[in-house]
mmCIF file as Biopython writes it, N, C-alpha, C and O atoms, coordinates in Angstrom:
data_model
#
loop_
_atom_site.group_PDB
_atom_site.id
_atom_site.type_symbol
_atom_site.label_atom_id
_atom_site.label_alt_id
_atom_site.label_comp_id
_atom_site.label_asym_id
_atom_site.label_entity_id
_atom_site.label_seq_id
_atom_site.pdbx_PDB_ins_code
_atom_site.Cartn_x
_atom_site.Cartn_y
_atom_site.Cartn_z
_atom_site.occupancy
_atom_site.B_iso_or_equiv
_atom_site.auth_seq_id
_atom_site.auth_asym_id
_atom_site.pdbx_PDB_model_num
ATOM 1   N N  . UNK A ? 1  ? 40.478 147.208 48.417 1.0 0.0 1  A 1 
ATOM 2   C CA . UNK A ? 1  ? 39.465 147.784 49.298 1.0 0.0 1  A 1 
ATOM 3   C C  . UNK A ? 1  ? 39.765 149.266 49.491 1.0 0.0 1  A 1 
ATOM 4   O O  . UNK A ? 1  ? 40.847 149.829 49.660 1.0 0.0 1  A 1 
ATOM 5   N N  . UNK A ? 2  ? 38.697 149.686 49.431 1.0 0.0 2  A 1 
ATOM 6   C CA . UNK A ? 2  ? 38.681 151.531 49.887 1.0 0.0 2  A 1 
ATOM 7   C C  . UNK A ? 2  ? 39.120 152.019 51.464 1.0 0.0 2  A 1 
ATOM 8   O O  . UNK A ? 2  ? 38.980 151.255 52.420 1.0 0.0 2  A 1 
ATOM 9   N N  . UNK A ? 3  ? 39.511 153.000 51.560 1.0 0.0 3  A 1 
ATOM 10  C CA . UNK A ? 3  ? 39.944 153.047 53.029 1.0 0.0 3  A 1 
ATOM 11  C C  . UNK A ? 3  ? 38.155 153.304 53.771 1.0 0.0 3  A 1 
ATOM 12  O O  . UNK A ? 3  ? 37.958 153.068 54.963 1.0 0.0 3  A 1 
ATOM 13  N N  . UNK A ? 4  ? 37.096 153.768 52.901 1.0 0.0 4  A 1 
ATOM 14  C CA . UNK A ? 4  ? 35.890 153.821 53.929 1.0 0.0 4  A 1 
ATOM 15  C C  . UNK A ? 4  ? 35.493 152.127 54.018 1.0 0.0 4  A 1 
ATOM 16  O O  . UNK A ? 4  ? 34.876 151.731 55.007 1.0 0.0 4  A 1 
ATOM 17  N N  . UNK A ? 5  ? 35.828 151.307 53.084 1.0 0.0 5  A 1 
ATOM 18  C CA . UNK A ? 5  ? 34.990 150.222 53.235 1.0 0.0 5  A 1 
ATOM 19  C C  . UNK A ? 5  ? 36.268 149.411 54.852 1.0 0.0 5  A 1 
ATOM 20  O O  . UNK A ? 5  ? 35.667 148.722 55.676 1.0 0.0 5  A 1 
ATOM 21  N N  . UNK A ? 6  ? 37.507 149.567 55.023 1.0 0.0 6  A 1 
ATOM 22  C CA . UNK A ? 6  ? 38.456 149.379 55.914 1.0 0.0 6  A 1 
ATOM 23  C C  . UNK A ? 6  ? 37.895 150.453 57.472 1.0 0.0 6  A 1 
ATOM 24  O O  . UNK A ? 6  ? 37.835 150.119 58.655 1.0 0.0 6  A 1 
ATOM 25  N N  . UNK A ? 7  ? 37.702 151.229 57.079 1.0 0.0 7  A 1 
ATOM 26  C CA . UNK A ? 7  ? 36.904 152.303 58.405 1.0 0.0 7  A 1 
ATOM 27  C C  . UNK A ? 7  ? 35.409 151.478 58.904 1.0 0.0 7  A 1 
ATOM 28  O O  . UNK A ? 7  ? 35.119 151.438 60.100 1.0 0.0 7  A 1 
ATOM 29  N N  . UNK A ? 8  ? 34.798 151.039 58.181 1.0 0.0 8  A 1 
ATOM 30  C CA . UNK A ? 8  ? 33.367 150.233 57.844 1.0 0.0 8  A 1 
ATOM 31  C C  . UNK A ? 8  ? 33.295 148.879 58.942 1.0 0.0 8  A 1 
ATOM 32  O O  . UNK A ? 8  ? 32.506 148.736 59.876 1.0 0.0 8  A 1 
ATOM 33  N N  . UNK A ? 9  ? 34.199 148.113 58.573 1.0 0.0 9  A 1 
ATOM 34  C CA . UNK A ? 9  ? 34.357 146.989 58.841 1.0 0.0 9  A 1 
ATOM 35  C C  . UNK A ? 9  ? 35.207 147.037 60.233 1.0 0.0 9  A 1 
ATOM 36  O O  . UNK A ? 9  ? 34.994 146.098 61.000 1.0 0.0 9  A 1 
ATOM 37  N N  . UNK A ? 10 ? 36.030 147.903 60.591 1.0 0.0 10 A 1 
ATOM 38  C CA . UNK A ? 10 ? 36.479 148.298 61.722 1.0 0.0 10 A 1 
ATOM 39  C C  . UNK A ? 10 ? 35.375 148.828 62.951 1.0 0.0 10 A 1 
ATOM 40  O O  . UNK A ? 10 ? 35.235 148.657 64.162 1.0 0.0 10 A 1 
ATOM 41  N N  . UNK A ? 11 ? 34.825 149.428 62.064 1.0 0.0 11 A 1 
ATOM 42  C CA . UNK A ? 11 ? 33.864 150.601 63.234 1.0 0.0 11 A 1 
ATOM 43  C C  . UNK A ? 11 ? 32.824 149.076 63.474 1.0 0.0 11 A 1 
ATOM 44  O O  . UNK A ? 11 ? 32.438 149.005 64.641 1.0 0.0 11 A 1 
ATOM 45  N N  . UNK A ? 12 ? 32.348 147.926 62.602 1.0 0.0 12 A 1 
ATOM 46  C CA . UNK A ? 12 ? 31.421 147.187 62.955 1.0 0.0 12 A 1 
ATOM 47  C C  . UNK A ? 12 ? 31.899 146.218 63.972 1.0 0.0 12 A 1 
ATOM 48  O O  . UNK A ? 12 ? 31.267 145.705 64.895 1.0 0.0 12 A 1 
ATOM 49  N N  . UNK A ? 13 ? 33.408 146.037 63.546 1.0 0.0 13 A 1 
ATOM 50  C CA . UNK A ? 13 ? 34.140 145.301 64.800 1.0 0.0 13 A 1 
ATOM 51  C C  . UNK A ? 13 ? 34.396 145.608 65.893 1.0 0.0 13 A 1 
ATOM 52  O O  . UNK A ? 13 ? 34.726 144.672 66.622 1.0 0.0 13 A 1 
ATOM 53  N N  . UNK A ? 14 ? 34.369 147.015 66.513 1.0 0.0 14 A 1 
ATOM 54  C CA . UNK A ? 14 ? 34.474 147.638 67.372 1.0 0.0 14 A 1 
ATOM 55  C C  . UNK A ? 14 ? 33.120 147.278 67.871 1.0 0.0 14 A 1 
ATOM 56  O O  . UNK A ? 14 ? 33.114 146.605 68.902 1.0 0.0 14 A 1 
ATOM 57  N N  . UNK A ? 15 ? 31.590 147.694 67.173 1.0 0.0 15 A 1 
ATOM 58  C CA . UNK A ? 15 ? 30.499 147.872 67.824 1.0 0.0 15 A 1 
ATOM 59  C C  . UNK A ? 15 ? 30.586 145.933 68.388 1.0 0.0 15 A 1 
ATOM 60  O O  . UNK A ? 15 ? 30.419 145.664 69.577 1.0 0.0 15 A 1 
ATOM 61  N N  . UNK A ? 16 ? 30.831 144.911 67.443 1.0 0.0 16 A 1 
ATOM 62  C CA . UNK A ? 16 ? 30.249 143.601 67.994 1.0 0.0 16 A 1 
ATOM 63  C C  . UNK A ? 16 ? 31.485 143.275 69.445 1.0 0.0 16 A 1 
ATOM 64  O O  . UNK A ? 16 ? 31.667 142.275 70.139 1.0 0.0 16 A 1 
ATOM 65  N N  . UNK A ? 17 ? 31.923 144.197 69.436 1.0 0.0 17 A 1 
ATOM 66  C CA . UNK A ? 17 ? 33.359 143.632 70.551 1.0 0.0 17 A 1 
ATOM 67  C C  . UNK A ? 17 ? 32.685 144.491 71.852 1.0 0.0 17 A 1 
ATOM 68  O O  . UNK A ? 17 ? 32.875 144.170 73.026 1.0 0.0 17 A 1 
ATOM 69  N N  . UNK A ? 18 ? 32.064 145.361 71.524 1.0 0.0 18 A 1 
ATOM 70  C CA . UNK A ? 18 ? 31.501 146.255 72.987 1.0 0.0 18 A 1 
ATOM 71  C C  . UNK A ? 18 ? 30.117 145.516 72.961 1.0 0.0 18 A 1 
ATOM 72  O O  . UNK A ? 18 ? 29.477 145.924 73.930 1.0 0.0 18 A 1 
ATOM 73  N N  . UNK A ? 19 ? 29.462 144.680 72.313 1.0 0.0 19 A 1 
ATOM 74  C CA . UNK A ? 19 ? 27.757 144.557 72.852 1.0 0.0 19 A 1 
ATOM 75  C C  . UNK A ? 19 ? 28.205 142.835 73.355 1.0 0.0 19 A 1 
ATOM 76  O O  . UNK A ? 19 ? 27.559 142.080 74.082 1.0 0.0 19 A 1 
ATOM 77  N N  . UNK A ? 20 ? 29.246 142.644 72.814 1.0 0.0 20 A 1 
ATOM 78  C CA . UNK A ? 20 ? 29.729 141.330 73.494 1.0 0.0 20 A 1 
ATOM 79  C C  . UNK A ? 20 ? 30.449 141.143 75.429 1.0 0.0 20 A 1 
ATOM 80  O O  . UNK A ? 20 ? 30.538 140.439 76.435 1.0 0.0 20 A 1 
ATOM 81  N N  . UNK A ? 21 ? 30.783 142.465 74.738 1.0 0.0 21 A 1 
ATOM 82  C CA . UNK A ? 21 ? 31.382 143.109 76.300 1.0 0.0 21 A 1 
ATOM 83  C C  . UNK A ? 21 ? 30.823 143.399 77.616 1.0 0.0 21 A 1 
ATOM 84  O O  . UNK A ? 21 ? 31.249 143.318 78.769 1.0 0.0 21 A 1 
ATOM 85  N N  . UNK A ? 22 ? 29.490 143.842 76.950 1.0 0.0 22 A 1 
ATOM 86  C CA . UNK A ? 22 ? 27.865 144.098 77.765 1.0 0.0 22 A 1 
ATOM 87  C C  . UNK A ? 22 ? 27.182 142.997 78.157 1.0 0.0 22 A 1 
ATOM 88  O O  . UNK A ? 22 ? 26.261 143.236 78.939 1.0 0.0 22 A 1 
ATOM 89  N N  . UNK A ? 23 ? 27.320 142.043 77.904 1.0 0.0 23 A 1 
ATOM 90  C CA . UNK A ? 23 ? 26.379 140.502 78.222 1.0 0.0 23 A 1 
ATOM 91  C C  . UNK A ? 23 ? 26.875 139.996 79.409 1.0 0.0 23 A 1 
ATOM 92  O O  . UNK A ? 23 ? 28.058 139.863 79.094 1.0 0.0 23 A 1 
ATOM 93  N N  . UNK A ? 24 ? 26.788 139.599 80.621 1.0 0.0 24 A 1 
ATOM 94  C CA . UNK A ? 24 ? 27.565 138.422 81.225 1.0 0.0 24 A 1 
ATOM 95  C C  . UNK A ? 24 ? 26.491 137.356 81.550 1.0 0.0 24 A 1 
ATOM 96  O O  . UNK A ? 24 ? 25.500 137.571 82.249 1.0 0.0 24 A 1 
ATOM 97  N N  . UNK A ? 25 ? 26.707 136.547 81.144 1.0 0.0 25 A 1 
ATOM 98  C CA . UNK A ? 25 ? 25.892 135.464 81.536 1.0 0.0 25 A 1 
ATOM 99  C C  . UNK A ? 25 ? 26.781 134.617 82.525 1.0 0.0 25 A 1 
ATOM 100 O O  . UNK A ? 25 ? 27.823 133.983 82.356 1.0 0.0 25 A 1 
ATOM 101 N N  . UNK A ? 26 ? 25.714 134.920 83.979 1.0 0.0 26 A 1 
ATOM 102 C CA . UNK A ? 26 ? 26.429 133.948 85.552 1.0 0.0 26 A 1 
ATOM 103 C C  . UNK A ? 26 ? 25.324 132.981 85.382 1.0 0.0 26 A 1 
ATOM 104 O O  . UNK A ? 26 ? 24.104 132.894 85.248 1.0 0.0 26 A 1 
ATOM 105 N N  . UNK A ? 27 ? 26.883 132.019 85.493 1.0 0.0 27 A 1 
ATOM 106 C CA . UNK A ? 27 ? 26.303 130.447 85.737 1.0 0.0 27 A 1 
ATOM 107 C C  . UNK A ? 27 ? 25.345 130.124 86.909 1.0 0.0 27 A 1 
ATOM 108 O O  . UNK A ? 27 ? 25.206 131.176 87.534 1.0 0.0 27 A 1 
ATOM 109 N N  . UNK A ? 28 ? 24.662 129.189 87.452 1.0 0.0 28 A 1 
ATOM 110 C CA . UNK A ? 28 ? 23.431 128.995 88.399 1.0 0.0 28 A 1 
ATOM 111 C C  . UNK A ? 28 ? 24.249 128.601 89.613 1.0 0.0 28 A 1 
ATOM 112 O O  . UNK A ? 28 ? 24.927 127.585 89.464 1.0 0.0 28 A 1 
ATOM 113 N N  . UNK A ? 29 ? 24.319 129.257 90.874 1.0 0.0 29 A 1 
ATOM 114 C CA . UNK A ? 29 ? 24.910 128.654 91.886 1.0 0.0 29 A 1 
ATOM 115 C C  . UNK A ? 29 ? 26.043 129.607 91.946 1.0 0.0 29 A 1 
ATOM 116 O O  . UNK A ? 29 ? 27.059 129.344 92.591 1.0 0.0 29 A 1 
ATOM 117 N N  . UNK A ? 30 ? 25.899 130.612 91.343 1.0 0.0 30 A 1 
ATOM 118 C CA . UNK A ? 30 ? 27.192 131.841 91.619 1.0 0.0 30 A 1 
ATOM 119 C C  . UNK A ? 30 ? 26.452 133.065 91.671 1.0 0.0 30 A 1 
ATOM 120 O O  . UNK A ? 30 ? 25.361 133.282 91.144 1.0 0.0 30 A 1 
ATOM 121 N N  . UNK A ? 31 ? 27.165 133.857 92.369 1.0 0.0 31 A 1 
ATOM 122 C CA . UNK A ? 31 ? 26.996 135.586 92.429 1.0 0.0 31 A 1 
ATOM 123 C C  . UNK A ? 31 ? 27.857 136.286 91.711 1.0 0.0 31 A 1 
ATOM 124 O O  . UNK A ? 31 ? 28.882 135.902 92.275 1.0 0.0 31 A 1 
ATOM 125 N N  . UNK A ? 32 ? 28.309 137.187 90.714 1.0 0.0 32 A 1 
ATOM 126 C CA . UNK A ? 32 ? 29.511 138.054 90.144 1.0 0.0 32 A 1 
ATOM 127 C C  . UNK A ? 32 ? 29.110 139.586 91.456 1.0 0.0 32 A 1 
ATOM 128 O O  . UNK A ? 32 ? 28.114 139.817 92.142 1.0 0.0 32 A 1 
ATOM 129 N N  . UNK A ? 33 ? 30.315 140.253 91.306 1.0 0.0 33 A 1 
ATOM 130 C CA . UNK A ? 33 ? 29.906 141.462 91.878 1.0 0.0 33 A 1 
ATOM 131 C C  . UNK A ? 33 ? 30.637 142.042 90.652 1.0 0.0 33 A 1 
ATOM 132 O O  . UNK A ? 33 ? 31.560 141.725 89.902 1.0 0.0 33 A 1 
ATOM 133 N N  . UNK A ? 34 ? 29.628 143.205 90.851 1.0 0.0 34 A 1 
ATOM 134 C CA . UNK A ? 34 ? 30.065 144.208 89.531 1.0 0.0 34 A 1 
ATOM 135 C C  . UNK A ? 34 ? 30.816 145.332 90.480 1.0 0.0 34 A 1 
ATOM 136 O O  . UNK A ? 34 ? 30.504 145.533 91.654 1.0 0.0 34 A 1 
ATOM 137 N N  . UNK A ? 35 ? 31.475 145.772 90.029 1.0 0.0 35 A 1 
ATOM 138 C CA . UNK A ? 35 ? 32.410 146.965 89.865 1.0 0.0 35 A 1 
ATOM 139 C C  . UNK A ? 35 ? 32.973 147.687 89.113 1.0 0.0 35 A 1 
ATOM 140 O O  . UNK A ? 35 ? 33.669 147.342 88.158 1.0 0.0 35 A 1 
ATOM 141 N N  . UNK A ? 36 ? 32.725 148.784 89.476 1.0 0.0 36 A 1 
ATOM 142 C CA . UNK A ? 36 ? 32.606 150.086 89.082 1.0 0.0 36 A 1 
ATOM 143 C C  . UNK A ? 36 ? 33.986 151.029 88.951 1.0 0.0 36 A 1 
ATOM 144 O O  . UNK A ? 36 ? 33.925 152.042 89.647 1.0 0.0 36 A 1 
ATOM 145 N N  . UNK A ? 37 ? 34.940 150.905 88.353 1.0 0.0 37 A 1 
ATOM 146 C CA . UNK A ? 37 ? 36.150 151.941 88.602 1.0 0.0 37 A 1 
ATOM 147 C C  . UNK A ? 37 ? 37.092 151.567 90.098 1.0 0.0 37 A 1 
ATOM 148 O O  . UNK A ? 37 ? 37.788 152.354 90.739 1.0 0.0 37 A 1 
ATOM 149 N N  . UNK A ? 38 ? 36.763 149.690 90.451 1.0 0.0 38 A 1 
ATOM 150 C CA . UNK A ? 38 ? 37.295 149.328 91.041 1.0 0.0 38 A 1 
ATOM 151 C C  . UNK A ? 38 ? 36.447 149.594 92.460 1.0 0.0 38 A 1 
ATOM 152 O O  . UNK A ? 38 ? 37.209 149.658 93.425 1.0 0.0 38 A 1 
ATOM 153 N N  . UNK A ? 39 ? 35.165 149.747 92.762 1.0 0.0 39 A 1 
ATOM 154 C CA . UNK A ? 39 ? 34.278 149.857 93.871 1.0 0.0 39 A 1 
ATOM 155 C C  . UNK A ? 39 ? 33.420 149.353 93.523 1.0 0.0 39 A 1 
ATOM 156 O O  . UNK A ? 39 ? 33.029 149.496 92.365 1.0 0.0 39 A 1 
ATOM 157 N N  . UNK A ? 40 ? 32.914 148.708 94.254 1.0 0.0 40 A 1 
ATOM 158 C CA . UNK A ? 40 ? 31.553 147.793 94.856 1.0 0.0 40 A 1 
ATOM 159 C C  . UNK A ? 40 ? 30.411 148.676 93.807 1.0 0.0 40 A 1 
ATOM 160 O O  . UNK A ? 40 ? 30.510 149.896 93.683 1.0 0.0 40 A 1 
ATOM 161 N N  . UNK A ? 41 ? 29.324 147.859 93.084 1.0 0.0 41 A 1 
ATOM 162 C CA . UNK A ? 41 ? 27.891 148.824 92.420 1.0 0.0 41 A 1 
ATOM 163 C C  . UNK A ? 41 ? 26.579 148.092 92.883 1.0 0.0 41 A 1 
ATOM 164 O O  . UNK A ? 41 ? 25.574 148.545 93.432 1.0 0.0 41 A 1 
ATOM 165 N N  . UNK A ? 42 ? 27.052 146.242 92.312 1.0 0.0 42 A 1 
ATOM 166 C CA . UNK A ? 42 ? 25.609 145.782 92.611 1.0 0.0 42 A 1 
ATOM 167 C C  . UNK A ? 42 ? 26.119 143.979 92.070 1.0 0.0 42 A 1 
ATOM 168 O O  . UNK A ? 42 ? 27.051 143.500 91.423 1.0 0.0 42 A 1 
ATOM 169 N N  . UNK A ? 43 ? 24.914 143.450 92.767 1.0 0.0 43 A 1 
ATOM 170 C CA . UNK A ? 43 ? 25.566 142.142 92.591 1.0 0.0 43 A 1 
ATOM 171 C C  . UNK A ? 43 ? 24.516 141.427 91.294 1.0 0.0 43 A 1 
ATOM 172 O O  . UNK A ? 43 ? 23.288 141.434 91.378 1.0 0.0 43 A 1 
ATOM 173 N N  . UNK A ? 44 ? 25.405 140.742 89.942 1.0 0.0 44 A 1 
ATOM 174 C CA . UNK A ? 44 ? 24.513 140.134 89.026 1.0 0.0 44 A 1 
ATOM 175 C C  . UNK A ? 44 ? 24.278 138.527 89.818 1.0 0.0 44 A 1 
ATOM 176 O O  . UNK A ? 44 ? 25.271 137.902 90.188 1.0 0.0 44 A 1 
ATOM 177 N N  . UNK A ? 45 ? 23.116 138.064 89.983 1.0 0.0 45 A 1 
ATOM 178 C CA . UNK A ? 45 ? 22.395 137.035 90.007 1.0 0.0 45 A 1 
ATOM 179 C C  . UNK A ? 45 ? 22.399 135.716 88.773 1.0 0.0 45 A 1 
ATOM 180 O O  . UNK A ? 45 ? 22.787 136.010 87.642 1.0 0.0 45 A 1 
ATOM 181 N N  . UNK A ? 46 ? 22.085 134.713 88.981 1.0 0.0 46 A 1 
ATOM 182 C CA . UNK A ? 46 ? 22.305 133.416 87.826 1.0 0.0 46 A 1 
ATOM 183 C C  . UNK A ? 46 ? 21.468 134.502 86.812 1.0 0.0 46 A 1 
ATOM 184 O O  . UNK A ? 46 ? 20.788 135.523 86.912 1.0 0.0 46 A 1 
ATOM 185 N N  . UNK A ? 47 ? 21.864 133.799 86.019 1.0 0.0 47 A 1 
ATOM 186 C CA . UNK A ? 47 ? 20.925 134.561 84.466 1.0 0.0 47 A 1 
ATOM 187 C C  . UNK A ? 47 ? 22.045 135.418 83.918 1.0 0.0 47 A 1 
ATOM 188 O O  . UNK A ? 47 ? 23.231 135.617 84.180 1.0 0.0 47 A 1 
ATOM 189 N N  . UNK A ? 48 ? 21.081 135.869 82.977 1.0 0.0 48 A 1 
ATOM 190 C CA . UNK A ? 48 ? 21.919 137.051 81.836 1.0 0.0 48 A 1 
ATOM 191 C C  . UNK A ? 48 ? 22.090 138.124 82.499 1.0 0.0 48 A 1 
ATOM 192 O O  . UNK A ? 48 ? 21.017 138.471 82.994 1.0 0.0 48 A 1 
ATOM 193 N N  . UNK A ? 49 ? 23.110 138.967 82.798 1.0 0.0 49 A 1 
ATOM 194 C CA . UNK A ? 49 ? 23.424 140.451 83.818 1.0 0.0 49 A 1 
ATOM 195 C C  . UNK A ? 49 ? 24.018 141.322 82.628 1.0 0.0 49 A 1 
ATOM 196 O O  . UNK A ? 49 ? 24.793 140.929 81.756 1.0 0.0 49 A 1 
ATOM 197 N N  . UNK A ? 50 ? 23.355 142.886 82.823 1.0 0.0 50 A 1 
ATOM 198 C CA . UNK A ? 50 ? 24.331 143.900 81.642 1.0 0.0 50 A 1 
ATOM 199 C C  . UNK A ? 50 ? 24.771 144.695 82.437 1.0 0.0 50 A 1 
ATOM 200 O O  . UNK A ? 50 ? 24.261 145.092 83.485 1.0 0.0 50 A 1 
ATOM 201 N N  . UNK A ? 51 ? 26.176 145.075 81.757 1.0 0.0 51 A 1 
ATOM 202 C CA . UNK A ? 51 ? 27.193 145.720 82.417 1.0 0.0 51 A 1 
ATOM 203 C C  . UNK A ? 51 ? 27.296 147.315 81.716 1.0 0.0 51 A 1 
ATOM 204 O O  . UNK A ? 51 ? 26.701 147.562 80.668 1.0 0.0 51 A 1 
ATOM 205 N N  . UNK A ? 52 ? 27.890 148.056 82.232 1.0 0.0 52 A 1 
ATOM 206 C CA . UNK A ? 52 ? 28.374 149.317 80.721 1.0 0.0 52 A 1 
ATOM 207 C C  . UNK A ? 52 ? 29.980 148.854 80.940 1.0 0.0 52 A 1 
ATOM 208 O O  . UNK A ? 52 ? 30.800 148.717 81.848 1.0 0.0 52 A 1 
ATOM 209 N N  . UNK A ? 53 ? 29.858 148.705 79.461 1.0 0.0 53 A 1 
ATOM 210 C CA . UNK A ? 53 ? 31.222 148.073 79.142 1.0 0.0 53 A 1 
ATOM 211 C C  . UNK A ? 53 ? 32.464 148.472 79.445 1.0 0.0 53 A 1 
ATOM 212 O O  . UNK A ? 53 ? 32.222 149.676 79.367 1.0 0.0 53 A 1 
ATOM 213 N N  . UNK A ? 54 ? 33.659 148.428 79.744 1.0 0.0 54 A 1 
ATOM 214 C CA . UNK A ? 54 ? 34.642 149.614 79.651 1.0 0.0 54 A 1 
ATOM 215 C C  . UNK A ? 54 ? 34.931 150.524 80.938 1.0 0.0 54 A 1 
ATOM 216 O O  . UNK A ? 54 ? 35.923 151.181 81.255 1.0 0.0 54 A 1 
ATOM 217 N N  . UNK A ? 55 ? 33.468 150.281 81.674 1.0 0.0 55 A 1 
ATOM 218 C CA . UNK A ? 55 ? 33.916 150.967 82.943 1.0 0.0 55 A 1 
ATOM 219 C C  . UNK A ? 55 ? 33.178 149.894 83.920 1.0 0.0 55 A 1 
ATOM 220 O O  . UNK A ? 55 ? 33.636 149.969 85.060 1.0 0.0 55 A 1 
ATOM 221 N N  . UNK A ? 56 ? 32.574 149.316 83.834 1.0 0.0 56 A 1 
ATOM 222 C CA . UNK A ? 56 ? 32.243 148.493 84.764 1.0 0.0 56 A 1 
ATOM 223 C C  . UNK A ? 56 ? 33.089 147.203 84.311 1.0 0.0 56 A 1 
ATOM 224 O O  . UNK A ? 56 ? 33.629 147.024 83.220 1.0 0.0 56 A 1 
ATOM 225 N N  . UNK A ? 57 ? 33.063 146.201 85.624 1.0 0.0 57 A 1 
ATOM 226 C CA . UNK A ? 57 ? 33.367 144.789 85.175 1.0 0.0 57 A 1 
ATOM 227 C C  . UNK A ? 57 ? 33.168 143.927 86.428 1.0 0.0 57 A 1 
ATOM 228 O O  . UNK A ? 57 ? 33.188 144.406 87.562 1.0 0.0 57 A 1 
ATOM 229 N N  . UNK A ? 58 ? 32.979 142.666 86.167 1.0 0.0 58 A 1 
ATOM 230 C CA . UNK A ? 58 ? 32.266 141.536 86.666 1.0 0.0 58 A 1 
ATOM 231 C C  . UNK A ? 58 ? 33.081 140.635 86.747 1.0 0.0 58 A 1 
ATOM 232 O O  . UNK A ? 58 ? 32.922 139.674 85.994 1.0 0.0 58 A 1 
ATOM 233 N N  . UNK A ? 59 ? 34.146 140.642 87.623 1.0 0.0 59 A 1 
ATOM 234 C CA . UNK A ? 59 ? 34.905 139.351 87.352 1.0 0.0 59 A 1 
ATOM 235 C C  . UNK A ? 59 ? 34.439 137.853 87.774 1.0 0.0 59 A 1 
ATOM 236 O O  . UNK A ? 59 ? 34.174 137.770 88.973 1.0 0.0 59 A 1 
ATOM 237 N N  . UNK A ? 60 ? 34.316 136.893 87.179 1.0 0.0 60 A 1 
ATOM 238 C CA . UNK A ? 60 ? 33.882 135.643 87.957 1.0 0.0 60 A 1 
ATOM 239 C C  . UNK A ? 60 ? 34.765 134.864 88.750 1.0 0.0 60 A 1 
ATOM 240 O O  . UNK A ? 60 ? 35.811 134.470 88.235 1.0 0.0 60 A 1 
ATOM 241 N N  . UNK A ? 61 ? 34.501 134.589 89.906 1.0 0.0 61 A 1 
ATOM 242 C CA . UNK A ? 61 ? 35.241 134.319 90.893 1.0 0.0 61 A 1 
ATOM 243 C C  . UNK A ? 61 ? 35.441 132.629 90.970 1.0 0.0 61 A 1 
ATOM 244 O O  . UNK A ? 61 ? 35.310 131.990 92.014 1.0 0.0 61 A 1 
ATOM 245 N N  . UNK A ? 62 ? 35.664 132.246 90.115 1.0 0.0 62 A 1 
ATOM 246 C CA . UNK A ? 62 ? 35.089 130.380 90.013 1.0 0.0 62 A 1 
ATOM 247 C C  . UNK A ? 62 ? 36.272 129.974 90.563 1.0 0.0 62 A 1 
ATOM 248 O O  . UNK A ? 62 ? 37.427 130.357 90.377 1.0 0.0 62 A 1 
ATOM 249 N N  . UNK A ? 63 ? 35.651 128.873 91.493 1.0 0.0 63 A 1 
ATOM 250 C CA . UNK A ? 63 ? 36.434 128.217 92.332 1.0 0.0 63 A 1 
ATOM 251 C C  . UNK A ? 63 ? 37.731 127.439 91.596 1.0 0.0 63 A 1 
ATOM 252 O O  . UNK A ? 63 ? 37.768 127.403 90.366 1.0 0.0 63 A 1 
ATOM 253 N N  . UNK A ? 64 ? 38.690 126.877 92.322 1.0 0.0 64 A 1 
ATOM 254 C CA . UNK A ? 64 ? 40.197 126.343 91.469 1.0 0.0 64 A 1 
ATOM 255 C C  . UNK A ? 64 ? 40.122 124.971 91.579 1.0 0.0 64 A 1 
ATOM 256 O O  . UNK A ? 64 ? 41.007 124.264 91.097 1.0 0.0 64 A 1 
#
């Protein structure tokens, strides 16, 4: 393999690892809160919620 076709396949793995990163899908009967650089932004609802990847995050809080 060529080092562009190794740059190629990297740079596409990078893009499917960040639009995977962007999705959260909350289960029905939960709230996520999103945060922002570690502060409060906005709360995702059941359904599909998008995040910006990398600086926001959504942790799910599911019960133990």
């Amino acid at each position: 393999m060529s080092a562009f076709s190794i740059f190629v396949l990297a740079l596409l793995g990078l893009i499917v690892v960040t639009v995977i990163a962007t999705a959260k899908v909350v289960p029905q009967g939960f709230n996520y809160t999103v945060e922002r650089l570690g502060r409060y932004v906005r709360t995702l609802h059941p359904g599909l919620g998008i995040i910006v990847p990398f600086i926001e995050r959504a942790p799910s809080h599911l019960p133990a």
